[in-house]
C-alpha positions in Angstrom: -71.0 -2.2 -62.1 -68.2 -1.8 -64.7 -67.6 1.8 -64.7 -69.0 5.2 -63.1 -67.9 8.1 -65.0 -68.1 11.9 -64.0 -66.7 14.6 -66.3 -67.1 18.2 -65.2 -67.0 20.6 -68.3 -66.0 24.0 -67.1 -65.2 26.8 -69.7 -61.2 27.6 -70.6 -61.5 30.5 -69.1 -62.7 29.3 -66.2 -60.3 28.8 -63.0 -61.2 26.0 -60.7 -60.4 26.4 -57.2 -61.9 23.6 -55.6 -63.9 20.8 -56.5 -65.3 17.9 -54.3 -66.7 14.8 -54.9 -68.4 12.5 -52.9 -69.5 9.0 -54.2 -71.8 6.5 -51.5 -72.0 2.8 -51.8 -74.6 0.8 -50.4 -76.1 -2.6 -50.8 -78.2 -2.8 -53.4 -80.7 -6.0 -55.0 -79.8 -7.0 -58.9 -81.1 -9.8 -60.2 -81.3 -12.0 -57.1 -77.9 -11.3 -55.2 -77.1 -7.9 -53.3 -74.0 -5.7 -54.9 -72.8 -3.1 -53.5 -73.2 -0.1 -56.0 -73.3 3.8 -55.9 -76.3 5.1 -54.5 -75.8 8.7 -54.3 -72.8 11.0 -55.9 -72.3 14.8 -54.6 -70.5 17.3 -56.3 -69.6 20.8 -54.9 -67.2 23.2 -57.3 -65.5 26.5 -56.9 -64.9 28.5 -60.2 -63.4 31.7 -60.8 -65.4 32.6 -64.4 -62.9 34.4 -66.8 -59.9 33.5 -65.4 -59.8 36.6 -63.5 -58.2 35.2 -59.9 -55.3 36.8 -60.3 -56.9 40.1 -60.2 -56.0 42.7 -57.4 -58.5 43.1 -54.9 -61.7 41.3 -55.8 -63.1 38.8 -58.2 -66.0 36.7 -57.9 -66.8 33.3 -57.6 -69.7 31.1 -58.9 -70.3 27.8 -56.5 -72.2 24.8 -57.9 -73.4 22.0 -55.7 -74.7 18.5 -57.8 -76.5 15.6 -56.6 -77.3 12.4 -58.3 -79.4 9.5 -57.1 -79.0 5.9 -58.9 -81.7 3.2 -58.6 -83.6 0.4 -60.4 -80.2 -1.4 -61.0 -80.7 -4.3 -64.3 -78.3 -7.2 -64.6 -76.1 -6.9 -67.9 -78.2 -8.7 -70.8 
């Protein structure tokens, strides 16, 4: 594994007032020897849409939650 990656694209109007990640490793087989690699990656994210946090009283919130799964793992060629 050279590289893992993980670009959240949220709007510019968008305020982000949390965002989690979560990456597992495990051992994994690849081309006769065991590596440990990323299994599973979580993602949980609090957005204000619009930009509208500072507003008095309420605003509202949208909550995503992300999972990813990686398997069958190929040596480099």
């Amino acid at each position: 594994m050279v590289r893992l990656v993980t670009q959240a694209e949220f709007k510019g109007t968008d305020v982000v007032h949390q965002e989690d990640q979560r990456i597992d490793y495990g051992p994994v087989p690849v081309g006769g020897k065991t590596l440990v690699l990323p299994i599973k990656t979580v993602v949980e994210t609090e957005v204000v849409p619009n930009g509208d946090s500072q507003a008095a009283g309420k605003y509202s919130t949208r909550h995503t939650f992300f999972t990813a799964e990686y398997k069958n793992y190929q040596p480099a060629s």
